[in-house]
C-alpha positions in Angstrom: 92.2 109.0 104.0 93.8 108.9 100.5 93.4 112.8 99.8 96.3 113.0 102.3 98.3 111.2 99.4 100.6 113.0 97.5 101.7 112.0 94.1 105.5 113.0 92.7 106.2 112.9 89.9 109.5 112.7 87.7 110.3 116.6 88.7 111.5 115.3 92.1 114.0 112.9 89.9 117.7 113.3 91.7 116.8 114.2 95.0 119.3 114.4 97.3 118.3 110.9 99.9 121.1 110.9 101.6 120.3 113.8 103.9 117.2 112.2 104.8 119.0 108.5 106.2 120.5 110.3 108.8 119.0 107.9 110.8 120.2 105.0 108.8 123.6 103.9 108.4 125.0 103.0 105.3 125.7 99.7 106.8 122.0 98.7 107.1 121.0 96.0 104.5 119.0 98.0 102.2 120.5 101.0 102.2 122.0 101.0 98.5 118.4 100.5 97.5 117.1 103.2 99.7 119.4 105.3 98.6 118.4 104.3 94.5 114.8 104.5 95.1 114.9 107.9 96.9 117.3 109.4 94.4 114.7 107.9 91.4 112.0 110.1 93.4 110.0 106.8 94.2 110.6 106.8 97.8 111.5 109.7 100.6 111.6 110.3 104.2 109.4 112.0 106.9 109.1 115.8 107.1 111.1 115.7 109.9 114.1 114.5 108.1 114.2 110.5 109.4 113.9 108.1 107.0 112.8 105.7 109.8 114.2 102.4 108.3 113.0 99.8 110.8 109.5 101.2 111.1 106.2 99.2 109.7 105.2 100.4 106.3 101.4 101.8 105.9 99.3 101.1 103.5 99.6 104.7 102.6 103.1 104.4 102.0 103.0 101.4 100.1 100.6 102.5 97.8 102.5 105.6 97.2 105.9 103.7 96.4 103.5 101.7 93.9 102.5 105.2 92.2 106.3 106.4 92.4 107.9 103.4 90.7 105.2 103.6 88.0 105.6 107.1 87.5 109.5 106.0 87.6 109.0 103.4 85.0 106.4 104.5 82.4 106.3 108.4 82.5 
């Protein structure tokens, strides 16, 4: 299961998030966050352009946030 991880890396640094929380409002209480993680490149949505705010988070995922905001932090 973990080759289907992909690690970023500070070349996807100011990515556009906003397109991808179509399905979140800006209302939503962790929106601004959202919207600063995805922008750092730590965070992103699903291929097919949710974001998916109220979903569960995998362990996937989670691991791959932890990778981002290191890569975020230290690189």
């Amino acid at each position: 299961p973990y080759d289907s991880i992909e690690i970023t890396g500070k070349e996807e640094e100011n990515t556009n998030i906003e397109e991808t929380l179509k399905d979140m409002s800006s209302e939503h209480w962790a929106y601004e966050a959202v919207k600063t993680l995805g922008n750092a490149g730590v965070i992103n949505g699903f291929e097919d352009g949710t974001f998916r705010p109220e979903d569960a988070v995998t362990r996937e995922q989670f691991i791959k946030m932890l990778v981002g905001a290191f890569n975020a932090i230290f690189l």
